[in-house]
C-alpha positions as CSV (number, residue, x, y, z in Angstrom):
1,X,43.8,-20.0,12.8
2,X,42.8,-16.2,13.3
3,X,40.3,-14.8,15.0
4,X,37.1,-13.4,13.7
5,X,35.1,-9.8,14.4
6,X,32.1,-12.4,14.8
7,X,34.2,-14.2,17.2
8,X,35.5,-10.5,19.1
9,X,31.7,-9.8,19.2
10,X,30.5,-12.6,20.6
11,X,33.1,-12.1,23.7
12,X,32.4,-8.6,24.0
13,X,28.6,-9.5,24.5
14,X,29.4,-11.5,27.5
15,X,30.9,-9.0,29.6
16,X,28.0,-6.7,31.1
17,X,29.0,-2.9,32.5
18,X,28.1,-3.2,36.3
19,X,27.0,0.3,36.2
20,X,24.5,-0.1,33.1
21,X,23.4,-4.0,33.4
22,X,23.9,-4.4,29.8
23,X,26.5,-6.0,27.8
24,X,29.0,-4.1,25.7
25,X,27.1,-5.1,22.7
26,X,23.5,-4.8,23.4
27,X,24.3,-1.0,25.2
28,X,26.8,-0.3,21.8
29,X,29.3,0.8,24.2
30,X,31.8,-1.8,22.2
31,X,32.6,-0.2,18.8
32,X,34.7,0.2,16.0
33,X,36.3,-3.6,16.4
34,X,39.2,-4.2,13.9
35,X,41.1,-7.6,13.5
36,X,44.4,-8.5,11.7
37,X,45.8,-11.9,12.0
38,X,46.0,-12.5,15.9
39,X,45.6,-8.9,16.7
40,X,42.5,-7.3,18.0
41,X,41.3,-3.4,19.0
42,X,38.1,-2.4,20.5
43,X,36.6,0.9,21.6
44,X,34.6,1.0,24.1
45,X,32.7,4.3,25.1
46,X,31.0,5.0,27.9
47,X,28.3,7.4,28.2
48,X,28.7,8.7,31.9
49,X,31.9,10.1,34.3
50,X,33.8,6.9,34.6
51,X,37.3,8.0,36.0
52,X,37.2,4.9,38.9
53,X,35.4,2.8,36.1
54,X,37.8,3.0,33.0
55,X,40.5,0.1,33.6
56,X,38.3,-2.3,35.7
57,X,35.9,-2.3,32.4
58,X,39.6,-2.4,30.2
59,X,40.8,-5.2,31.9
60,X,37.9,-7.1,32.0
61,X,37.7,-6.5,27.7
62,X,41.3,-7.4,27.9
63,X,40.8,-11.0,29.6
64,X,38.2,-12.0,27.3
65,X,39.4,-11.2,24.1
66,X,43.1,-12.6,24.9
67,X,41.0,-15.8,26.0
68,X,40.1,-16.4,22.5
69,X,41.9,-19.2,20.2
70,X,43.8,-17.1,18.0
71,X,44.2,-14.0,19.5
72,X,48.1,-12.6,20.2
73,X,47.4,-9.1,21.5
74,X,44.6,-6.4,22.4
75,X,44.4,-3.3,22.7
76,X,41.0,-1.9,24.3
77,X,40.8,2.0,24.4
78,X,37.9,2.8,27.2
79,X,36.6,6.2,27.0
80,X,33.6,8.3,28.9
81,X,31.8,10.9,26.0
82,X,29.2,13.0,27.5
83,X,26.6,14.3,25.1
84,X,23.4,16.4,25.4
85,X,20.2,14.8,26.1
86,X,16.7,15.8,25.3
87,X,15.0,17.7,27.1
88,X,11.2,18.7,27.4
89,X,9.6,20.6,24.4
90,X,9.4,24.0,23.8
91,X,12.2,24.9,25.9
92,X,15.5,26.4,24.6
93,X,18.6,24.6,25.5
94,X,21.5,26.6,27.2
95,X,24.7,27.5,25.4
96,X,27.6,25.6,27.0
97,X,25.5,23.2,29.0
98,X,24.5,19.5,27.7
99,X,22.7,18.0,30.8
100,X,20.7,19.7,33.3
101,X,19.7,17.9,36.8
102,X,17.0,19.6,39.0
103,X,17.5,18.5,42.5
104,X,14.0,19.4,44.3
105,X,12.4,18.2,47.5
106,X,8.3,19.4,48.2
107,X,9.1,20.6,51.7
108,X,12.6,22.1,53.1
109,X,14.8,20.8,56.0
110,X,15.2,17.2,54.1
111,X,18.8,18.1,53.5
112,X,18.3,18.7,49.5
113,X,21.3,21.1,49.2
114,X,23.4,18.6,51.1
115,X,23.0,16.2,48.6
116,X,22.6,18.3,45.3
117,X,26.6,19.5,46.4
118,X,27.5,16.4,46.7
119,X,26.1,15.0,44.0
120,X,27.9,17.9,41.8
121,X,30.8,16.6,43.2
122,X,30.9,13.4,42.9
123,X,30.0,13.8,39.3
124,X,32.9,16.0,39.0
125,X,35.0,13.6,40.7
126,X,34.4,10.5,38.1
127,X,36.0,13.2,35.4
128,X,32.6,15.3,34.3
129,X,32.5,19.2,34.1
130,X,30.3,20.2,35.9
131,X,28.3,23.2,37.5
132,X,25.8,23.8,40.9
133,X,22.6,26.6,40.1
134,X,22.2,27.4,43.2
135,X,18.2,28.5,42.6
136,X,17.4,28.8,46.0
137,X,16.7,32.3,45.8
138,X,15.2,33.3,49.3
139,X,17.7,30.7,51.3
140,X,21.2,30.5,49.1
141,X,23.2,27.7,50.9
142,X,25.6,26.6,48.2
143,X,28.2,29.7,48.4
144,X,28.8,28.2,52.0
145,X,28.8,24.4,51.2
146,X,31.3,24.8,48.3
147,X,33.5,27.2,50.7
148,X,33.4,30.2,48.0
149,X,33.8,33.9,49.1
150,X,33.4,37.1,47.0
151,X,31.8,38.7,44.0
152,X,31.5,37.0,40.8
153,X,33.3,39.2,37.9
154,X,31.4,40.3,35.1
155,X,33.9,41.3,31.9
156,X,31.1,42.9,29.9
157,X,28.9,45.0,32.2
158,X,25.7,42.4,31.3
159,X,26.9,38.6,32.0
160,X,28.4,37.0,35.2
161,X,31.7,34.3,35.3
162,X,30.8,31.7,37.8
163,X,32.5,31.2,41.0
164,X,34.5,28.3,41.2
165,X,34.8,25.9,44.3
166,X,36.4,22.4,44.7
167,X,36.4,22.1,40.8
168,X,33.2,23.2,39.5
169,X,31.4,26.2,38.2
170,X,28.5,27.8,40.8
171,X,26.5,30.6,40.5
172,X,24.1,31.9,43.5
173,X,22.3,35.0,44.2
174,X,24.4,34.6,47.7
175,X,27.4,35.7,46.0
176,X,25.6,38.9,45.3
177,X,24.4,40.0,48.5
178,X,25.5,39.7,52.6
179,X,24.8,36.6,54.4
180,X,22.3,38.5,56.4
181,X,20.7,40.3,54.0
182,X,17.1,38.8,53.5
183,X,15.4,38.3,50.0
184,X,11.7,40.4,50.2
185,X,11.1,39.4,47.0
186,X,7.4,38.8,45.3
187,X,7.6,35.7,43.1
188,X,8.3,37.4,39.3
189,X,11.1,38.9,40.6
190,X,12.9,35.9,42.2
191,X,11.7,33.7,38.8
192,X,13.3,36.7,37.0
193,X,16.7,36.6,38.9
194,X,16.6,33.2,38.5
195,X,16.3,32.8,34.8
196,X,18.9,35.8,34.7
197,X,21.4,33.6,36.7
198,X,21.0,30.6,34.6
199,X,21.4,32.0,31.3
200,X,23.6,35.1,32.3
201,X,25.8,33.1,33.5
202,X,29.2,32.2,31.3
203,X,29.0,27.9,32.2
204,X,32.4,26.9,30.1
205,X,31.6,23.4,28.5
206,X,29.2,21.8,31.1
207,X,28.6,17.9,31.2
208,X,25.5,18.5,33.3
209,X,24.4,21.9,35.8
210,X,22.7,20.6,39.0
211,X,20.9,23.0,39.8
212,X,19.4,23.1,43.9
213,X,16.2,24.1,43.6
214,X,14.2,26.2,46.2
215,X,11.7,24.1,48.0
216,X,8.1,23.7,47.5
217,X,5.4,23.0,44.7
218,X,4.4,26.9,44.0
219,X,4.0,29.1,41.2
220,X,7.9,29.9,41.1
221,X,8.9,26.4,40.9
222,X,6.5,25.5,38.0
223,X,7.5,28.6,36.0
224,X,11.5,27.3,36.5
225,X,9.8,23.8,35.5
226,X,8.6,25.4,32.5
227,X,11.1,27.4,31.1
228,X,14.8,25.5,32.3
229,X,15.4,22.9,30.0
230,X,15.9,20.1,32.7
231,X,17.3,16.6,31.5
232,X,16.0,15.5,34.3
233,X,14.9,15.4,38.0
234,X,15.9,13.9,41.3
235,X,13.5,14.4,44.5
236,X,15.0,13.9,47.8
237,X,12.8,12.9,50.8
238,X,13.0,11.5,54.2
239,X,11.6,8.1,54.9
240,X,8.9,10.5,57.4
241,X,5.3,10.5,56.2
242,X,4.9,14.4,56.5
243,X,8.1,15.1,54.0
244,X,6.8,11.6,51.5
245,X,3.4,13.6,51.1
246,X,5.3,17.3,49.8
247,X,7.7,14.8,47.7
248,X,5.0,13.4,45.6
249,X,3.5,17.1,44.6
250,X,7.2,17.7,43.8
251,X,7.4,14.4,41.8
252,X,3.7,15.5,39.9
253,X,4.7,18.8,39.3
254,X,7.6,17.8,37.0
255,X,5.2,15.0,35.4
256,X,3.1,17.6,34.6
257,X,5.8,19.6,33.0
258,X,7.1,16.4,31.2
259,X,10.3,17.1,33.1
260,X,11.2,13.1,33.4
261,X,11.6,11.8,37.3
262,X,15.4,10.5,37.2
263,X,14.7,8.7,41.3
264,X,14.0,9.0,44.3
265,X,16.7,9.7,47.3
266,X,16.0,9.3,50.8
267,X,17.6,11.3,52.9
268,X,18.5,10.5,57.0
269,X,17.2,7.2,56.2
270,X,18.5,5.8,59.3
271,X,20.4,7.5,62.2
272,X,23.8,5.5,63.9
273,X,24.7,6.5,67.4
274,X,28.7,7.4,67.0
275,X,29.2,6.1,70.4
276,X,27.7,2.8,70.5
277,X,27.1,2.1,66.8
278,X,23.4,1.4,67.0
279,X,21.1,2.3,64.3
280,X,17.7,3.6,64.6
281,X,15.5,5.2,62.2
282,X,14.1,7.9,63.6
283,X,12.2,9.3,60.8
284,X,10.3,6.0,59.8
285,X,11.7,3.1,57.1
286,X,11.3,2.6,53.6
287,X,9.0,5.4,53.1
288,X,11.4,6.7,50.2
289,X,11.3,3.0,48.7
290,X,7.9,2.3,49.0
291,X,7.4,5.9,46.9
292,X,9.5,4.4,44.3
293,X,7.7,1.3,43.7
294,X,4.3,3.2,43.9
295,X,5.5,5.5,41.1
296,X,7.6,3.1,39.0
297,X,10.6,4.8,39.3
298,X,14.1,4.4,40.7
299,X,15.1,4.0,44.4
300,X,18.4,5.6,43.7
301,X,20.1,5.0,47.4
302,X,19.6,5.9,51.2
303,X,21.7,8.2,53.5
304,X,22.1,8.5,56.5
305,X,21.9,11.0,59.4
306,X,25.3,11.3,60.3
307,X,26.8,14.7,62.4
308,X,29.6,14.3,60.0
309,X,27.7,15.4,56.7
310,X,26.3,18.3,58.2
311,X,29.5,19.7,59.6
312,X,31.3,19.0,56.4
313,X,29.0,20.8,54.5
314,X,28.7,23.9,56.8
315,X,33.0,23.9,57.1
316,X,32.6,24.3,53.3
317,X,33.7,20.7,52.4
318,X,31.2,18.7,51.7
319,X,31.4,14.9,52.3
320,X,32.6,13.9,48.6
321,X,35.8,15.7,49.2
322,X,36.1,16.0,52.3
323,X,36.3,12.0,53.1
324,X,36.3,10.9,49.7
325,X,36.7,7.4,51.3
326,X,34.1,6.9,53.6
327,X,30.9,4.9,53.1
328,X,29.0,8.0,52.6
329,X,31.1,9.6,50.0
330,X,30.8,6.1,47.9
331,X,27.0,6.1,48.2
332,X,27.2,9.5,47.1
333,X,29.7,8.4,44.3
334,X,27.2,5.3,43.6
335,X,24.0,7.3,42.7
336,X,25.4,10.2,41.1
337,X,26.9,7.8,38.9
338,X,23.4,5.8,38.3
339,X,21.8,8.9,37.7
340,X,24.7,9.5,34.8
341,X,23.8,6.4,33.2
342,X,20.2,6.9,33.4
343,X,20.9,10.2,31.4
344,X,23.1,8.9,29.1
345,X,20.0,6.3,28.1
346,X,17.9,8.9,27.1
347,X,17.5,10.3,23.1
348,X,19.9,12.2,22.4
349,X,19.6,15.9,21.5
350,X,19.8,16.9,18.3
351,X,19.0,20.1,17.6
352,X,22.1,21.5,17.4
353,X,23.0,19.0,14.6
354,X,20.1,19.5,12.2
355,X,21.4,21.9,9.0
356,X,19.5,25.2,8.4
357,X,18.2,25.1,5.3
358,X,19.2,28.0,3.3
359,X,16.9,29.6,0.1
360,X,18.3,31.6,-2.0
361,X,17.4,33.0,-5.7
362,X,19.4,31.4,-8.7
């Protein structure tokens, strides 16, 4: 007696992907299913970076299907494709980039640029292309956190090639100008630069741009709000009730912008002594979870305050790849990898795939 597709689906809806919740079926991750006699084939296609994910998720397809009465062989091919998402209206999207993540915070000093690097990274790290904007005009920080020196090279006198470091594309006004050298900028000019160095820029095939945005709620930041077409955003607070107050007039400001709130990461959630091991939080608890619930969107993970993230970062090594092991890097790993699949739940965008219509006289 042979198996049937029925049969196949049936199995396939019982195994759930730990990093969606949903089954294969329901999520239409499992596709293209073919039987013949006892043998069966199934892809399965996953919509996020899944390097560390792939042959878990194969093997688990593998056990169920050969468990079926009937069944001889199978073959499961798992796959990550990455397609553009919608983003809000009116905006143009950007050649050679499908996904944009803003990384904002109301207030600075809540260690936003730490985690927008590391975030990058660990995108890039479970087999995504990706790129870091650093938009930060008056306080570039990324040039050091990704370790890259010199001048960006420009091949036609009007467009810049990004910078490369630890495997993905950056562009910042810091590569432009000495360490010291301070920005006196009014605000059109820095919105200008900015704009320039997002869509001057030459990003080659881009899964998703995170781009570090400056902090603060002002005029600049609503203008980049407005005219960057942002898949979505991530605010990063501390659990401290000063920094939870600037982070909800972040949070509104992309609401307001219909720029979609992707979660909520706290920062220096708690602080553990490296001597004795005890944990205190210094800046308060919860704060960034209680935020969540009160907005109805996602608590996407806690970090700590560790020594170890700053000096990482600073040595030009961030935490992702610089102790890719460690329980920071995996809570790193862990939410860049929810806010992946959150992404890859949203419309697609299909503007580049509607047909111009042509009239011509006959």
């Amino acid at each position: 007696m042979s198996v049937t597709v029925e049969q196949v689906n049936e199995a396939l809806k019982a195994i759930v992907d730990p990093n969606t919740q949903k089954d294969l079926v329901a999520s239409r991750e499992a596709r293209n299913v073919r039987v013949e006699g006892g043998e069966v084939a199934v892809d399965v296609e996953l919509g996020y970076p899944a390097r560390s994910q792939i042959e878990p998720i194969r093997r688990q397809v593998v056990a169920a299907l050969r468990a079926l009465p009937g069944v001889t062989n199978v073959s499961a091919n798992v796959y990550q494709k990455i397609v553009a998402h919608s983003v809000q209206r009116g905006v143009k999207t950007l050649p050679g980039v499908k996904n944009i993540i803003a990384v904002a915070s109301g207030k600075g000093g809540v260690g936003k640029s730490t985690t927008a690097v590391n975030l990058a990274l660990a995108l890039a790290a479970e087999g995504a292309s990706v790129g870091m904007l650093d938009a930060d005009i008056y306080g570039p920080s990324q040039p050091t956190m990704l370790g890259i020196t010199g001048r960006p090279e420009s091949r036609d006198g009007k467009t810049l090639e990004p910078m490369e470091g630890h495997g993905i594309q950056a562009s910042s006004i810091g590569f432009m100008i000495d360490l010291d050298t301070p920005m006196v900028w009014r605000g059109p000019m820095v919105t200008q630069a900015l704009e320039q160095l997002l869509r001057d820029t030459n990003w080659r095939d881009l899964d998703y741009l995170v781009i570090d945005m400056p902090p603060g709620t002002g005029d600049i930041h609503l203008t980049l709000a407005q005219k960057i077409p942002v898949t979505g955003a991530v605010i990063v607070t501390t659990p401290q009730d000063i920094a939870l107050i600037d982070a909800r007039k972040g949070l509104k400001m992309f609401e307001k912008v219909g720029v979609p709130i992707l979660g909520i990461v706290e920062n220096m959630a708690m602080h553990v002594c490296s001597n004795c091991g005890h944990a205190e939080h210094i800046f308060g608890q919860g704060g960034g979870e209680r935020m969540a619930k009160e907005y109805d969107i996602e608590y996407l993970g806690g970090l700590p305050l560790d020594i170890r993230i700053r000096e990482q970062a600073d040595s030009g090594k961030p935490t992702v790849v610089a102790d890719p092991d460690s329980e920071v890097a995996a809570i790193y790993r862990q939410i860049a990898r929810r806010l992946a699949v959150k992404i890859a739940d949203k419309a697609r965008d299909m503007s580049l795939k509607i047909p111009s219509i042509v009239v011509q006289n006959t």
